[in-house]
N, C-alpha and C positions, 0 to 999 in steps of 0.2 A: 715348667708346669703349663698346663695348656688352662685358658682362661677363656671364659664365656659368660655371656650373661644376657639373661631373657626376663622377660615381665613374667608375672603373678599369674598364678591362675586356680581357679576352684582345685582343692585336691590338695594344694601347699600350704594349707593353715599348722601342720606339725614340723613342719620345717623353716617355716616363717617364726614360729613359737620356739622351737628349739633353738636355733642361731638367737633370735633376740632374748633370752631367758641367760646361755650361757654368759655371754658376751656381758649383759648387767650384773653377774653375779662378779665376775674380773673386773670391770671396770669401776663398778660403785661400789664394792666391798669396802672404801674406806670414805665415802660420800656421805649414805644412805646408810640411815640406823639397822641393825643385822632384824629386826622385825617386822620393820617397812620394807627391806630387798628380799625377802623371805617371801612376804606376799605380792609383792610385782612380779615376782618369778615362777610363781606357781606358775606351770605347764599348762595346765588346763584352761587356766583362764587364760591365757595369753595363744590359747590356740582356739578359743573361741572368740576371742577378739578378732583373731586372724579368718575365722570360719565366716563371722559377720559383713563383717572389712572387705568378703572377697565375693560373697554371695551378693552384696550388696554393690560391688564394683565400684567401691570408690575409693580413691585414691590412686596411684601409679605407683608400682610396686615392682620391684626388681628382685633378685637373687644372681649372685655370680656364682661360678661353680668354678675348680680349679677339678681338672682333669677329673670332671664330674659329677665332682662331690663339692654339696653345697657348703660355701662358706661366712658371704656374705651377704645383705639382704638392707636394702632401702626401700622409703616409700616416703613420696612430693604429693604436693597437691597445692592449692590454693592457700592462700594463707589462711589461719581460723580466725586471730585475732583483725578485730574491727579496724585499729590506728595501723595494720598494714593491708587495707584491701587492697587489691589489685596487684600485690605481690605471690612470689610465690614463698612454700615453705619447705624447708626440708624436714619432714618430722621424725624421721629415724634413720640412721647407717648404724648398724651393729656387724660386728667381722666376730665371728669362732677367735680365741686369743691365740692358740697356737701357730696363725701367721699372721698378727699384727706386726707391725715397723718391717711388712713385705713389699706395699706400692699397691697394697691390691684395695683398699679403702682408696685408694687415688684415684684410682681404674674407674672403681663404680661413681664418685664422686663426679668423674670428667662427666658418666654416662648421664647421671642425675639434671646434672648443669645444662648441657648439650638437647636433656630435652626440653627442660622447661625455656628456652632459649628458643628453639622450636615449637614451644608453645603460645610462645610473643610474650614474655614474662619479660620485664626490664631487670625486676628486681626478684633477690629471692633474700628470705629468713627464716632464722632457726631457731633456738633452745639448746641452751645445753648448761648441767649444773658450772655453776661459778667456781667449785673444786675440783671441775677437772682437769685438770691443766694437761691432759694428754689427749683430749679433744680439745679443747679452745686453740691448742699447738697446729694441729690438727687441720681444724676450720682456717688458721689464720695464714698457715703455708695454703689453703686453696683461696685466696684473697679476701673471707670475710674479715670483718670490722667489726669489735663489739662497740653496742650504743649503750646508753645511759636506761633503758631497758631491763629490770629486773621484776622477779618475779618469785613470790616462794613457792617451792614443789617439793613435796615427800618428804618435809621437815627439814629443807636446808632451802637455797636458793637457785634460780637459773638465771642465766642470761640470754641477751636478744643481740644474735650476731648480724647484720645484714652483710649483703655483695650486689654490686653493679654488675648485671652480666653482659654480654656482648651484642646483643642486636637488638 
């Protein structure tokens, strides 16, 4: 499969929504209570979050495409929370399921890393629920660390993973 991956742009808020909507519905079906993942998935809202998100140009946003067609889609930025300024964040990687455990979440992950590194970011962190174990797996083969960092979201809990990056 031929593999590519480009930044965000106006026009992609229904395919930024679609990849992230699918992807939560796979992945936290057994996290997230089925009426909380019910409404973080609605399409609409999550393609006007993307509509905002993009008009408004913030964030760094990606989408990888495999011979085309969009699969999967991140988006870094600055850290939000205060006890990590000057760090960076990853605030979402979501992949379509029908080729996760492909390498291709690695792909974009390297791309994510590589720029906030180029961004002069020392450090980067993230979130991700404490039930997931097929993300923390995940984060923890790309070098991140969980800390002592918790938080509750959407009626369970997250965690605060950091990593040391390279420059």
């Amino acid at each position: 499969m031929e593999v590519s991956i480009r930044r965000v742009k106006r026009g992609d808020e229904h395919t930024l929504a679609y990849i992230q909507t699918e992807s939560w519905k796979a992945a936290f079906k057994d996290i997230v209570d089925p009426d909380t993942l019910s409404r973080c998935t609605e399409a609409e809202k999550a393609t006007d979050m993307y509509r905002n998100l993009l008009n408004e140009d913030k964030g760094n946003g990606y989408i990888l495409y495999l011979d085309n067609q969009p699969h999967c889609i991140a988006y870094w930025d600055a850290a939000r929370d205060e006890e990590f300024s000057g760090k960076a964040e990853l605030i979402c990687i979501h992949s379509l399921p029908d080729n996760w455990h492909k390498g291709y979440g690695e792909v974009m992950m390297q791309k994510v890393l590589g720029d906030m590194e180029i961004a002069g970011f020392k450090e980067a962190v993230l979130w991700v629920f404490t039930d997931n174990k097929r993300a923390r797996s995940f984060y923890e083969v790309n070098g991140f660390k969980a800390t002592e960092y918790t938080k509750p979201c959407l009626g369970t809990e997250e965690i605060c993973y950091q990593k040391t990056l390279c420059s």
